[in-house]
Residue, then its C-alpha position, 0 to 999 in steps of 0.5 A: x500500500x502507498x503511505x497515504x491508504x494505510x493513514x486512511x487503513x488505520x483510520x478506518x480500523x482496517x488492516x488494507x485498503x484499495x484504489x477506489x474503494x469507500x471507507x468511513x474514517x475517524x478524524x483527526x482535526x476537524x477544520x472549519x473556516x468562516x466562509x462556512x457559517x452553513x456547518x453550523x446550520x447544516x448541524x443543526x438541520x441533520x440533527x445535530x445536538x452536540x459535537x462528537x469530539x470538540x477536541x478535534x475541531x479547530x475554528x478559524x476566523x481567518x477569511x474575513x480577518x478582521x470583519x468588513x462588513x456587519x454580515x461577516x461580523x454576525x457570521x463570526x459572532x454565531x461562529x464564536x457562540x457555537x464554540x462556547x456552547x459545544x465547548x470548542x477550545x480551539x477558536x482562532x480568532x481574527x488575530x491568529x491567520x490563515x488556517x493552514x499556518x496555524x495548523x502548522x505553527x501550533x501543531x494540529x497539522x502532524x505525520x499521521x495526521x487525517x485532517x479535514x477543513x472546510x477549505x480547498x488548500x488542506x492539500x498543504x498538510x501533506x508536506x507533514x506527511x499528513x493526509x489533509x483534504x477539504x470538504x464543503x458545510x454538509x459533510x463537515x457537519x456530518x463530521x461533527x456529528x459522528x467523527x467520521x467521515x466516508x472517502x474513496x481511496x484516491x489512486x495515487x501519481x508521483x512528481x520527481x522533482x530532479x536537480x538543484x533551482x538555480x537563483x530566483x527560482x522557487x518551490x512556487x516556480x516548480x509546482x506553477x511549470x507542473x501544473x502548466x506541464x499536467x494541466x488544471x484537471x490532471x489531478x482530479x481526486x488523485x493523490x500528489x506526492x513529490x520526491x526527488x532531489x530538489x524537495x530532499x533539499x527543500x525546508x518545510x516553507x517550500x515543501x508547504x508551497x508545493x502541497x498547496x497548490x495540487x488543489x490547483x490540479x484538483x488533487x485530493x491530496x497531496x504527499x511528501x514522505x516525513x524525513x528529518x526535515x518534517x521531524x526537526x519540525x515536530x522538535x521544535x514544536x515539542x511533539x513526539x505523538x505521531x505516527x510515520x507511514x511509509x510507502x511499500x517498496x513494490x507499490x506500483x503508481x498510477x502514473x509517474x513524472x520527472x521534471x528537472x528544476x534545475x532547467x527552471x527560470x522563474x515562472x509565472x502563471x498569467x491571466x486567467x488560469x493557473x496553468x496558464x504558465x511561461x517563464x517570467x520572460x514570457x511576460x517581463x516588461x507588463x506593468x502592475x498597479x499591485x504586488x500581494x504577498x501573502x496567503x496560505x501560499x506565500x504569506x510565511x516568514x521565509x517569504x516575507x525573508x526573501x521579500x525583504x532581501x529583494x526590496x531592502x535599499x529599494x522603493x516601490x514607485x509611485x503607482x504601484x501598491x505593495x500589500x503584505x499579509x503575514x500568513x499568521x500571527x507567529x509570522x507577523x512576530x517573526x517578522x517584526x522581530x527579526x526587522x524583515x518588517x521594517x524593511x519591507x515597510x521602509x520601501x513602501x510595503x503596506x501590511x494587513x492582518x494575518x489573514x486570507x485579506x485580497x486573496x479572495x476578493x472581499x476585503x484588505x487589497x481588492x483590485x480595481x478594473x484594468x489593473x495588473x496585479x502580480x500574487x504570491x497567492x494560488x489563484x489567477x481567475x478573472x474576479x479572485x481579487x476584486x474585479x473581473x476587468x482586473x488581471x492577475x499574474x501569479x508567482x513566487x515572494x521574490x518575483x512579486x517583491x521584485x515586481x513591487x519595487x520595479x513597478x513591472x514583471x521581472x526576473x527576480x534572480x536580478x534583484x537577489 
């Protein structure tokens, strides 16, 4: 069996599990965002009295952080009563980020781990060696109620990522030319898992990165084997309790590609598709009204780090905005701490809440009709930051901080 069916095995009490099958598991973490206030209608609609584990269940105020509207304001106010009622300890309020980062600041997200949020981009757990996927209201409500949840076992198709990147190039670079190379269906209900080379070299933030983005291929889950790398994390956060599944040395694979990153310039997903992607000089010169970095793709320390190694010296220009958001609190401090912030306010940036902000197009950095913005972020669809008119140009932290102080694309590699 691969690494990912004996998580889904062990939680469903079974010795083995097969491609295609269906098995009800027990949930480790239990997610639910604040886009979803129908979880907790569809709880109650279903039958729901009290909720089967609230120990496993993390809330998180992260899409709307702070609220701008009086909408999200009561949403959040429902959210924050059900917590005090079904005895939810683990409310993460406006001030604490984007969901998936707290999962790995704080632990919830670990080797072993079967996490379910409502929120697309749970493939990011893999990189932990978790199996995490994200489901809608009703089934999160199901969860709720039982600690369960049925799946189909995903067939399972494996990246080698070989060689070393050279300057500028990033986890964002590889996996943007993966999913330019496969297609934005190619992963449909499929599990992702990377190898090779290059990610045995990656640290954790860009291994985060790649995991990410599967939900971009429509990957169910995504996969990296636990390595030294994943423990050294657990180390530092003082966690011992997991458990490590490895992979079968005769399991055979749906399908298997090989891409070379060392041959990789910077890449850039252009408007208005993901796997819409050419080498940065495909689009050098396109001037942009705003850069972003930020997100549950490119919003931790290490990106903010590489941003400021960019911009330090440097101006954004009149005309351009440069809007950071920390993916979570414990970023936020690190990069106040650490001066990265000062930097990056010193040449123009301008810094929101912990939070999704722009990247879903409802609050903190929407963008206007005709304008051009380059992202850190996972998406590029006509609307994702405001206006359809608008055209949004994905990335890597280093291009989009790059692009901020030049006022167009460009080739980071220039400006590290």
């Amino acid at each position: 069996m691969h690494a990912t069916e004996k998580i889904l095995a062990a939680h469903a009490g079974r010795a083995s599990v097969a491609t295609g099958e269906i098995v009800n598991c027990t949930v480790d973490v239990a997610g639910i965002n604040d886009l979803y206030l129908q979880t907790v209608r569809s709880f109650f609609e279903i039958g729901g009295v009290a909720v089967h584990s609230p120990q496993n269940v993390v809330m998180f105020l992260d899409h709307y952080a702070p609220a701008s509207s009086i909408q999200q304001a009561d949403n959040q106010k429902q959210f924050r009563g059900f917590c005090e009622a079904q005895r939810i300890a683990n409310l993460m309020d406006v001030n604490e980020g984007v969901c998936h980062q707290i999962c790995v600041d704080k632990g919830f997200s670990r080797p072993g781990c079967l996490m379910v949020i409502t929120d697309s981009h749970t493939t990011t757990h893999g990189a932990l060696g978790a199996f995490g996927t994200g489901v809608g209201a009703t089934d999160m409500a199901a969860i709720l109620i039982s600690g369960q949840l049925w799946f189909r076992v995903p067939e399972v198709v494996k990246i080698v990522l070989d060689g070393a990147p050279r300057q500028g190039v990033f986890a964002k670079d590889a996996i943007l030319h993966v999913i330019g190379a496969l297609g934005a269906d190619y992963g449909v209900y499929k599990v992702i898992e990377f190898c090779g080379e290059a990610v045995r070299r990656m640290p954790l933030c860009e291994r985060l990165t790649l995991c990410n983005m599967t939900t971009e291929i429509g990957a169910k889950t995504a996969w990296i084997q636990p390595d030294e790398v994943t423990f050294a994390h657990m180390r530092r956060l003082g966690i011992d309790d997991y458990t490590v599944y490895d992979t079968d040395p005769d399991y055979r694979y749906a399908a298997v590609h090989r891409f070379n990153v060392g041959a990789l310039e910077p890449q850039i997903a252009e408007p208005d598709s993901v796997d819409n992607v050419h080498p940065v000089s495909h689009c050098a010169g396109v001037k942009i009204q705003q850069a972003f970095l930020g997100t549950c793709t490119g919003g931790r320390f290490e990106d903010l780090e590489i941003a400021a190694r960019v911009v330090k010296g440097r101006k954004v220009p009149r005309g351009t905005r440069f809007v950071v958001v920390p993916a979570s609190r414990k970023v936020l401090l690190e990069a106040v701490r650490s001066g990265v912030m000062e930097t990056l306010v010193e040449a123009g940036a301008t810094f929101v809440t912990p939070g999704c902000a722009a990247c879903l197009g409802t609050h903190e950095g929407m963008l206007a009709g005709g304008e051009n913005c380059i992202s850190s972020s996972s998406r590029n669809f006509p609307g994702r930051m405001g206006s359809a008119e608008a055209r949004i140009y994905l990335g890597s932290p280093a291009a989009v901080a790059a692009a901020a102080v030049a006022g167009e694309i460009v080739d980071p590699a220039e400006f590290l």
